[in-house]
N, CA, C and O atoms as a Tinker XYZ file with bonds, in Angstrom:
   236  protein
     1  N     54.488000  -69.175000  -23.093000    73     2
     2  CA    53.669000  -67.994000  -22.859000    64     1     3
     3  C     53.016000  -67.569000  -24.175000    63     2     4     5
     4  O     53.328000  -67.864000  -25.329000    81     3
     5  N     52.073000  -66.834000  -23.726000    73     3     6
     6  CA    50.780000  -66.487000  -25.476000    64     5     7
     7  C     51.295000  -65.046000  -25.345000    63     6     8     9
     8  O     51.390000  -64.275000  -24.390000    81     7
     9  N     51.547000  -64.974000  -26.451000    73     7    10
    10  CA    51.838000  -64.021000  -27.065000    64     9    11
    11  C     50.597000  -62.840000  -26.572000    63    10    12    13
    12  O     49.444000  -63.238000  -26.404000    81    11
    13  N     50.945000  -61.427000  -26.372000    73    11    14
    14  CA    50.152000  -60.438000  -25.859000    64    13    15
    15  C     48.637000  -60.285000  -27.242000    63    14    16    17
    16  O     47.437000  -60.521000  -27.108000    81    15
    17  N     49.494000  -59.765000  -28.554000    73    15    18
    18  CA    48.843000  -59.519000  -29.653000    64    17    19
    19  C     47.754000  -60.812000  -29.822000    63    18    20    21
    20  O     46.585000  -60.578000  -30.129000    81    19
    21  N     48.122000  -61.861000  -29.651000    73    19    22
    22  CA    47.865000  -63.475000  -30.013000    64    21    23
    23  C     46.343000  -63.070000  -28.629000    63    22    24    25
    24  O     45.138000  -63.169000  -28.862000    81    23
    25  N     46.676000  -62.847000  -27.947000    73    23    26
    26  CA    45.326000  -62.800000  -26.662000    64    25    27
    27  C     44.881000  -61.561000  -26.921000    63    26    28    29
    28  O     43.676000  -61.720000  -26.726000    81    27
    29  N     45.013000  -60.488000  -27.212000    73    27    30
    30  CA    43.828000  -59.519000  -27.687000    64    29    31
    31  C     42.695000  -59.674000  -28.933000    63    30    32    33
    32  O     41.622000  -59.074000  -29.003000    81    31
    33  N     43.179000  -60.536000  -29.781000    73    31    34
    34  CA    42.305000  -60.959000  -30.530000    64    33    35
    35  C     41.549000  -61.870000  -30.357000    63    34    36    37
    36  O     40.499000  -61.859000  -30.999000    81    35
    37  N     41.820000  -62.947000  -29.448000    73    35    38
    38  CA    41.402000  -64.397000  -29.263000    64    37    39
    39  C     39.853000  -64.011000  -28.462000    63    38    40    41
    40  O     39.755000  -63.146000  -27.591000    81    39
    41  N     38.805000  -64.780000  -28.926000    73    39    42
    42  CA    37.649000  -64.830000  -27.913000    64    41    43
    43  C     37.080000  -65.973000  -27.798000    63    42    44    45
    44  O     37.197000  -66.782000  -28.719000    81    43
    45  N     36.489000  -66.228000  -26.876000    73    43    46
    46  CA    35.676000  -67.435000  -26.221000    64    45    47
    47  C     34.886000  -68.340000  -27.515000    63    46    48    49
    48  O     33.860000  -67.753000  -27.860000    81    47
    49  N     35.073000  -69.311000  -28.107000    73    47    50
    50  CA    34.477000  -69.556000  -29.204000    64    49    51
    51  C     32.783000  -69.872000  -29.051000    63    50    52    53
    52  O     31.958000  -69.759000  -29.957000    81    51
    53  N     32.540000  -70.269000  -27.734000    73    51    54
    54  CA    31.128000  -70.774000  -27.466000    64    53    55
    55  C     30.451000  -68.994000  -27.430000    63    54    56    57
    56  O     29.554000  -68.708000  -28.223000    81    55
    57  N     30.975000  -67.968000  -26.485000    73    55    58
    58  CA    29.903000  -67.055000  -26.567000    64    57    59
    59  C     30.607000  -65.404000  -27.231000    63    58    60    61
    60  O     30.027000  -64.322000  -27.145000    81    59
    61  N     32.282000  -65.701000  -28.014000    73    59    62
    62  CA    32.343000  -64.626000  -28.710000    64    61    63
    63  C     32.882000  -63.400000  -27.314000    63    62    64    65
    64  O     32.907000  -62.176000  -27.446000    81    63
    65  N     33.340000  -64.334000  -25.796000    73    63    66
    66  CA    33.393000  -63.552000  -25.016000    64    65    67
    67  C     34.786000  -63.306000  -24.742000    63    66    68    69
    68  O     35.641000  -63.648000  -25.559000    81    67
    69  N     35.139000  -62.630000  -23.444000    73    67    70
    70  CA    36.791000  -62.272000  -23.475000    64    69    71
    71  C     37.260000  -63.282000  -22.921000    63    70    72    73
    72  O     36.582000  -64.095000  -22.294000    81    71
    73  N     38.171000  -63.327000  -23.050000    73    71    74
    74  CA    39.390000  -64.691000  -22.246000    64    73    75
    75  C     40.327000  -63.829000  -21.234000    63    74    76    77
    76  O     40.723000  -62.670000  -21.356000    81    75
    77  N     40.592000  -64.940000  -20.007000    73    75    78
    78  CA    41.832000  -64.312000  -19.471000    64    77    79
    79  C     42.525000  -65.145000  -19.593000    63    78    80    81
    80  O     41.939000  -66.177000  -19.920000    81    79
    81  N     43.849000  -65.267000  -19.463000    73    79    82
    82  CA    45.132000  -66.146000  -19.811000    64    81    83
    83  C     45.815000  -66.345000  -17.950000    63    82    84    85
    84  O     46.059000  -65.499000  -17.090000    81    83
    85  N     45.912000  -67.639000  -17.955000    73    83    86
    86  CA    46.322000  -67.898000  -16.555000    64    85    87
    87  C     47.170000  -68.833000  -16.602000    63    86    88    89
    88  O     47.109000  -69.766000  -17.403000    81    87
    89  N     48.426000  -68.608000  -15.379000    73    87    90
    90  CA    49.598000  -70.052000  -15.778000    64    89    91
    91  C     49.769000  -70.962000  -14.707000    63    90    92    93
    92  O     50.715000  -71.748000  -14.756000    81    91
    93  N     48.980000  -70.968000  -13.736000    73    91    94
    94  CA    48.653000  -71.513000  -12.777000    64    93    95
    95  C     47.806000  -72.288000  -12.484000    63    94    96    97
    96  O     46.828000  -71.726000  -12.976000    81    95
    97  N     47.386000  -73.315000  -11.972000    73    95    98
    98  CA    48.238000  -74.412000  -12.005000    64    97    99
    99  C     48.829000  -75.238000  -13.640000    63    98   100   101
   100  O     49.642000  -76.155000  -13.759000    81    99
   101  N     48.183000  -74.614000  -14.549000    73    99   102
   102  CA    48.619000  -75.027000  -16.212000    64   101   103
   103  C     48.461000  -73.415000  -16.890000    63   102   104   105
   104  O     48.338000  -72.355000  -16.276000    81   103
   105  N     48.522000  -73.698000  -18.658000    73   103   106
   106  CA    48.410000  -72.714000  -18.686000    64   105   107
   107  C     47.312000  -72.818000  -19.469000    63   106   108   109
   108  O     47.293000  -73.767000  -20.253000    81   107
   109  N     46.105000  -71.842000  -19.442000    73   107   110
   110  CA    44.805000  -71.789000  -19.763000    64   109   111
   111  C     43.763000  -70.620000  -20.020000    63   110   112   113
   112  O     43.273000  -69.735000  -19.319000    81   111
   113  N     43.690000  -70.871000  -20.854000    73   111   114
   114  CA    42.606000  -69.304000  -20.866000    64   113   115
   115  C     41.046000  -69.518000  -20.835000    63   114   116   117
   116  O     40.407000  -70.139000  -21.684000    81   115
   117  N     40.613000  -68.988000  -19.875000    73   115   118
   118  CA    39.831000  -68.904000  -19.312000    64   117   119
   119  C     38.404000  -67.552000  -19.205000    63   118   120   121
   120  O     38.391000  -66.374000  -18.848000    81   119
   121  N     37.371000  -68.501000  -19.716000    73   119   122
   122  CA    36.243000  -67.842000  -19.888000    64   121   123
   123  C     34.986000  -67.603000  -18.685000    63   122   124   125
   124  O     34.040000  -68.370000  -18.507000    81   123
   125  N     35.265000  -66.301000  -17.912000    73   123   126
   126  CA    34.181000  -66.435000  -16.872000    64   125   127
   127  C     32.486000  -66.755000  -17.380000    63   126   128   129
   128  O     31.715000  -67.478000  -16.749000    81   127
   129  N     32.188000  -66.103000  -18.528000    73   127   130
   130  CA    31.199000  -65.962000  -18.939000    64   129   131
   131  C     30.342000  -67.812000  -18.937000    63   130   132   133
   132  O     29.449000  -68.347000  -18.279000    81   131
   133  N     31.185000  -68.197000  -19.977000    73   131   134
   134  CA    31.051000  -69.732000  -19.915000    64   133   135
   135  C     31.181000  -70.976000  -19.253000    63   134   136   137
   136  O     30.792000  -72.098000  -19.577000    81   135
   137  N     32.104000  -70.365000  -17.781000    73   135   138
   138  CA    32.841000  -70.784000  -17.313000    64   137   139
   139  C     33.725000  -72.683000  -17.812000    63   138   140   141
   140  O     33.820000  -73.855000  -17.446000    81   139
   141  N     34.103000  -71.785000  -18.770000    73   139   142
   142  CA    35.290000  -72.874000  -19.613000    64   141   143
   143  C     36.463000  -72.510000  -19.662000    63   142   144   145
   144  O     36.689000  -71.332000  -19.937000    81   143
   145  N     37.148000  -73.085000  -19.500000    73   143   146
   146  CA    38.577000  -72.663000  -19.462000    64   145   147
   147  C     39.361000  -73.766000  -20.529000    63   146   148   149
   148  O     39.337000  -74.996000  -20.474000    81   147
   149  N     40.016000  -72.935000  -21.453000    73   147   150
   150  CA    40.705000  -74.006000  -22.834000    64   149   151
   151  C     42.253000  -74.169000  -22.281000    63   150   152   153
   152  O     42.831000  -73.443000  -21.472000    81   151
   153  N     42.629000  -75.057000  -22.798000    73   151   154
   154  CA    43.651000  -75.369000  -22.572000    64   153   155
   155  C     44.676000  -74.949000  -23.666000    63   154   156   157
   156  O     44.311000  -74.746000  -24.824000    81   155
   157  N     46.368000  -74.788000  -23.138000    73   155   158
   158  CA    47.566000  -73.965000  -23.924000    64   157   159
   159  C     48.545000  -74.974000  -24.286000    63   158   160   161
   160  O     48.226000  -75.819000  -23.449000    81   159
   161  N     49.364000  -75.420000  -24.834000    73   159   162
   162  CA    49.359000  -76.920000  -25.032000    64   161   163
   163  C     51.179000  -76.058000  -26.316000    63   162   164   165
   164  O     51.184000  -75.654000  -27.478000    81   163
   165  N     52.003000  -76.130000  -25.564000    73   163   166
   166  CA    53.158000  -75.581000  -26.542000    64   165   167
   167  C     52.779000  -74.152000  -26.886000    63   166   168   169
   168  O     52.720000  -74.008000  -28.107000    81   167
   169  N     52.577000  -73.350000  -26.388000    73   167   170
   170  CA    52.317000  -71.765000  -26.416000    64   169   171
   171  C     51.275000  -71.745000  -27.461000    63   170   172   173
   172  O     51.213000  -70.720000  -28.140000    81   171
   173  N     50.489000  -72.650000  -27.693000    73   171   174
   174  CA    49.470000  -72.743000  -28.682000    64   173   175
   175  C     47.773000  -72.516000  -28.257000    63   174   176   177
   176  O     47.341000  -73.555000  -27.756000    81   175
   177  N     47.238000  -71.956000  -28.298000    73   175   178
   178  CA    45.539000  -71.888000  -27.466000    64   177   179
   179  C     45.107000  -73.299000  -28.351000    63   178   180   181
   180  O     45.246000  -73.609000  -29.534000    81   179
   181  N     44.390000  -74.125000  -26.921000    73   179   182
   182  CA    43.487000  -74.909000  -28.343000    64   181   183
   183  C     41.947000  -74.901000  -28.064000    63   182   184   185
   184  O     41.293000  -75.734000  -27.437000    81   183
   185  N     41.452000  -73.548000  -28.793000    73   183   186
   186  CA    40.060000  -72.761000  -28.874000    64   185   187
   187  C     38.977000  -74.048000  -29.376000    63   186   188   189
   188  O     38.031000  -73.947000  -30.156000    81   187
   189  N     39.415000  -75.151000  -28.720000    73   187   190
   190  CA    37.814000  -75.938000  -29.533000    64   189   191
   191  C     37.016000  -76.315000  -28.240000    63   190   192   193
   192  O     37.589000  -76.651000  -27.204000    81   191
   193  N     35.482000  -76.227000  -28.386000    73   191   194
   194  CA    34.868000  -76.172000  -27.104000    64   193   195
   195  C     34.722000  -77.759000  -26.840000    63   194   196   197
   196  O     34.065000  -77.933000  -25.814000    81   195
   197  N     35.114000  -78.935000  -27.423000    73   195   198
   198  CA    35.188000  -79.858000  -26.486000    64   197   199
   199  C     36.185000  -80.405000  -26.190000    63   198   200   201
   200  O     36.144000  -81.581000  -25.827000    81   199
   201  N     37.804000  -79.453000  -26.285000    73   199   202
   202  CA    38.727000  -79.464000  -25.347000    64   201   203
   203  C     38.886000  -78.709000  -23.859000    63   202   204   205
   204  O     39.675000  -78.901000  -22.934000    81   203
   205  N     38.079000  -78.017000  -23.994000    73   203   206
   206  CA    37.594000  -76.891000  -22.794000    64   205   207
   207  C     37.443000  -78.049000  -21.658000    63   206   208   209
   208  O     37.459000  -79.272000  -21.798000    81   207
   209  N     37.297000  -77.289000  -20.535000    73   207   210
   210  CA    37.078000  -78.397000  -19.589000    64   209   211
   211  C     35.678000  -77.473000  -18.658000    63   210   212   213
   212  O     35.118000  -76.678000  -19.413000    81   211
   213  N     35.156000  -77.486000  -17.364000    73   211   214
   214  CA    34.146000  -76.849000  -16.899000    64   213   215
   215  C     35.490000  -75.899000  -15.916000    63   214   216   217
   216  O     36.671000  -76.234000  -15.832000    81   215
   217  N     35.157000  -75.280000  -15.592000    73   215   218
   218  CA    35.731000  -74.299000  -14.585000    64   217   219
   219  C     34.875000  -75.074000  -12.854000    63   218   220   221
   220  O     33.667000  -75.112000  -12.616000    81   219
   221  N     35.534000  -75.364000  -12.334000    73   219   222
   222  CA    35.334000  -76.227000  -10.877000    64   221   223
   223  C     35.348000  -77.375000  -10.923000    63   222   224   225
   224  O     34.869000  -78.140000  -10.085000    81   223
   225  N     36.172000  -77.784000  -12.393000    73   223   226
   226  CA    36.979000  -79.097000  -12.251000    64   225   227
   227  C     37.858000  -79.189000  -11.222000    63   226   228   229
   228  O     37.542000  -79.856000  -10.237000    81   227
   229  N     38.906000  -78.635000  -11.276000    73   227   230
   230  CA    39.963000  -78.479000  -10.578000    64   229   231
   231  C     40.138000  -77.406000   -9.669000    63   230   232   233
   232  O     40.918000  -77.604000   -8.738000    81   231
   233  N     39.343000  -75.874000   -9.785000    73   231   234
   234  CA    39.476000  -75.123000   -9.254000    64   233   235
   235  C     38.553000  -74.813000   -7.570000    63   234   236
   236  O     38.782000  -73.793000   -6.919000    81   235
């Protein structure tokens, strides 16, 4: 799990936007704006935009 403090600071690196944090079906935080969603990988965010995946990959 991400830390609360760790996700109030964190933003979308492509547009500087908010993230939501989701643990279902992985765990991922997720940018409506961009619709990218990064992946959490050991309670770690990994904020780089060509680990991101598209949002309606899987969803």
């Amino acid at each position: 799990m991400v830390d609360e403090r760790l996700l109030s600071i964190l933003a979308c690196p492509r547009c500087k936007g908010e993230l939501e944090y989701i643990t279902a079906p992985s765990e991922e935080l997720l940018c409506r704006s961009c619709a990218l969603a990064y992946p959490v990988r050991d309670d770690i965010p990994v904020m780089l935009i060509e680990e991101a995946r598209t949002l309606g990959e899987r969803d």
